[in-house]
KOLKOL-504580 format. One record per residue (C-alpha): residue number from 1; residue in three letters; x, y, z negated. Coordinates in pm, whole numbers, always signed. Example, Ala and Ser with C-alpha at 12.3 -4.5 7.8 and 13.67 -1.06 7.14 Angstrom:
BEGIN
PT   num   residu       xx       yy       zz
PT     1      ALA    +1230     -450     -780
PT     2      SER    +1367     -106     -714
END
This chain:
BEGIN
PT   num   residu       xx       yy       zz
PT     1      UNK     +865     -576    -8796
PT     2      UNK     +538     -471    -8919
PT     3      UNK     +658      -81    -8921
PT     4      UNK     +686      -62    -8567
PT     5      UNK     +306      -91    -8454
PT     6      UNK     +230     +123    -8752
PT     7      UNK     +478     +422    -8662
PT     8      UNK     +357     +409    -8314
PT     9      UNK      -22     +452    -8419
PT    10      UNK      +73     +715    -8655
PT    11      UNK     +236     +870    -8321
PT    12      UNK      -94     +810    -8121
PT    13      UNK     -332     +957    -8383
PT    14      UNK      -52    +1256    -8433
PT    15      UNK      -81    +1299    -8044
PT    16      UNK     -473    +1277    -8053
PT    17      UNK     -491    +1549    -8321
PT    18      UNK     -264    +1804    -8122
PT    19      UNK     -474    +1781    -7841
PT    20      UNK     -818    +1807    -7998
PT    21      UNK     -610    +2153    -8187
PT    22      UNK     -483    +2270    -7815
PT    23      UNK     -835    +2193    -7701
PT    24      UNK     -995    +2394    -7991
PT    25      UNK     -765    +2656    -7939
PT    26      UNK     -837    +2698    -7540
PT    27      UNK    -1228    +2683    -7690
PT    28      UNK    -1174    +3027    -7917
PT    29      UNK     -959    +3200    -7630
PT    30      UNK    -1231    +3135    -7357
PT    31      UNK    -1464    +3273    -7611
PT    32      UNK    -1205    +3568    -7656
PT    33      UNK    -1169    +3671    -7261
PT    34      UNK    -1507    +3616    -7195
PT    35      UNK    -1633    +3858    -7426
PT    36      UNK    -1397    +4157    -7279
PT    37      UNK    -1467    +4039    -6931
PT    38      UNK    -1827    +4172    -6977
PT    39      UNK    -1663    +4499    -6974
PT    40      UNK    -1361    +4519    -6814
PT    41      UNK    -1139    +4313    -6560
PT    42      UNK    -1410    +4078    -6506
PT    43      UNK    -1208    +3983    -6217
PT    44      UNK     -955    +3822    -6392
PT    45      UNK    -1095    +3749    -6732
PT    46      UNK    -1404    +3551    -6609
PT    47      UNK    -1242    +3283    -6433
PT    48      UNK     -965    +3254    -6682
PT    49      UNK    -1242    +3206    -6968
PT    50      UNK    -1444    +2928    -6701
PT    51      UNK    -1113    +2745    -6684
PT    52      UNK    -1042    +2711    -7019
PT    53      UNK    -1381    +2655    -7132
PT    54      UNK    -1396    +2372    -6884
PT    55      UNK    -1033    +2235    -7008
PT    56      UNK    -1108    +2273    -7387
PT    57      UNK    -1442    +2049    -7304
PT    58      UNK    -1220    +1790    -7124
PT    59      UNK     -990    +1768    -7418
PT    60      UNK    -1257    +1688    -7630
PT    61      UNK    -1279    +1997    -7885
PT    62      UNK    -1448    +1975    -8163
PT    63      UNK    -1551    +2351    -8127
PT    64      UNK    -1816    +2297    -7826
PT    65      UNK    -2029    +2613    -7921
PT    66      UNK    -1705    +2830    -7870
PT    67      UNK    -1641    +2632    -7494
PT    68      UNK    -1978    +2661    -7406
PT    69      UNK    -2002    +3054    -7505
PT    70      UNK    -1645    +3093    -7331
PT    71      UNK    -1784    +2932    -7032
PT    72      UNK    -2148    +3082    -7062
PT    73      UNK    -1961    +3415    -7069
PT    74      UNK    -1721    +3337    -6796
PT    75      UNK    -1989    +3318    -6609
PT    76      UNK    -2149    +3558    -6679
PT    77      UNK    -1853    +3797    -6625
PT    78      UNK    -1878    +3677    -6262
PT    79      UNK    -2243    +3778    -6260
PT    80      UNK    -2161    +4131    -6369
PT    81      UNK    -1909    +4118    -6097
PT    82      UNK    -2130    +4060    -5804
PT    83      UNK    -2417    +4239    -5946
PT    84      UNK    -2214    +4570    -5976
PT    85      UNK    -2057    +4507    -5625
PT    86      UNK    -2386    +4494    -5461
PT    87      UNK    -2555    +4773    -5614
PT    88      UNK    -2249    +4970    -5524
PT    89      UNK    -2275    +4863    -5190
PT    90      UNK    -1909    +4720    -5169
PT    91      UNK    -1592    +4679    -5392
PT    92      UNK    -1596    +4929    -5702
PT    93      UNK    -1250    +5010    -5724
PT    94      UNK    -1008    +5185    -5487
PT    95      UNK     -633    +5176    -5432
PT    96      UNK     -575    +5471    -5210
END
């Protein structure tokens, strides 16, 4: 009976190491948006690089520098966004 607690630890620390990879994995692709995002679709790619900075550091990555420069570029993707918006004095783009 002694294989039981050990199988379900080995389960535990298996679980524990997938989500510090998923969590080091949402780090690099908040890094990845947010760098684009300075250029283009800022709209979407900011926020989407804020969230998953902000998950990745929840999970506990082990890659904090890439969450932080996601989420440092996330927002400033945002920044970029309003700053452009009021110096054009209104929305930038036009559907008509």
């Amino acid at each position: 009976m002694r294989t039981a607690p050990a199988a379900s630890a080995a389960s535990e620390s298996s679980a524990v190491s997938r989500n510090v990879r998923d969590a080091d994995g949402m780090a690099v692709a908040s890094f990845l948006l947010g760098l684009p995002g300075l250029l283009v679709m800022n709209v979407v790619l900011g926020p989407a690089a804020v969230v998953l900075a902000l998950v990745a550091f929840a999970r506990g990555t082990r890659r904090r520098g890439r969450a932080a420069l996601g989420l440092a570029l996330g927002v400033a993707d945002l920044a970029v966004m309003v700053a452009v918006t009021i110096a054009n004095h209104g929305v930038i783009w036009s559907f008509t």
